[in-house]
C-alpha positions in Angstrom: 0.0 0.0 0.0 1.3 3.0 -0.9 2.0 6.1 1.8 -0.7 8.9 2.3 0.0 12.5 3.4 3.0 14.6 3.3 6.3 12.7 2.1 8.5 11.8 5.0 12.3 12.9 4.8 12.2 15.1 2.0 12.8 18.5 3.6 16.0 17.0 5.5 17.1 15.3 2.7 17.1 18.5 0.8 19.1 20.3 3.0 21.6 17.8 3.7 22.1 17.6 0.1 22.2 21.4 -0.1 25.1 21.6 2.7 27.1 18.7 1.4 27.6 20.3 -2.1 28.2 23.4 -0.7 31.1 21.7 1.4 32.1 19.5 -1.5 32.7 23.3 -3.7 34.1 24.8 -0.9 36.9 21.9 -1.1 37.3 21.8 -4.5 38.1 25.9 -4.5 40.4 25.2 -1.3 42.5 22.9 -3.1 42.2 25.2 -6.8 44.0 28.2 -4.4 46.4 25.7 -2.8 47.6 24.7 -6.3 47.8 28.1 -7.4 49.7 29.4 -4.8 52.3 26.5 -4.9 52.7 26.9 -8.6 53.5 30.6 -7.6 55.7 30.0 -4.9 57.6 27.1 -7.2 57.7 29.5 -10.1 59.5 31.8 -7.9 61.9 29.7 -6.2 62.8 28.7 -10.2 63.3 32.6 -11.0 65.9 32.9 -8.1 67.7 29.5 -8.3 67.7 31.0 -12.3 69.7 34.6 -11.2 71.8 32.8 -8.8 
């Protein structure tokens, strides 16, 4: 038999998948900075190594 009324879940399930992407995006950008800044850093430490 199939359920009657308001769908149970759906609400929290919503939200949870709301926060979890917004974590997952917020990772993915932390990492995209980290590897920018590294490659600045290591193109740096090339450009001194270079002079010396």
């Amino acid at each position: 038999m199939a359920k009657k009324g308001k769908e149970k879940n759906t609400v929290n399930k919503a939200k949870h998948t709301k926060l979890m992407n917004r974590k997952k995006n917020k990772l993915k950008k932390e990492q995209e900075t980290r590897k920018e800044r590294l490659k600045a850093i290591v193109k740096l430490s090339q450009e001194k190594a270079k002079d010396n």
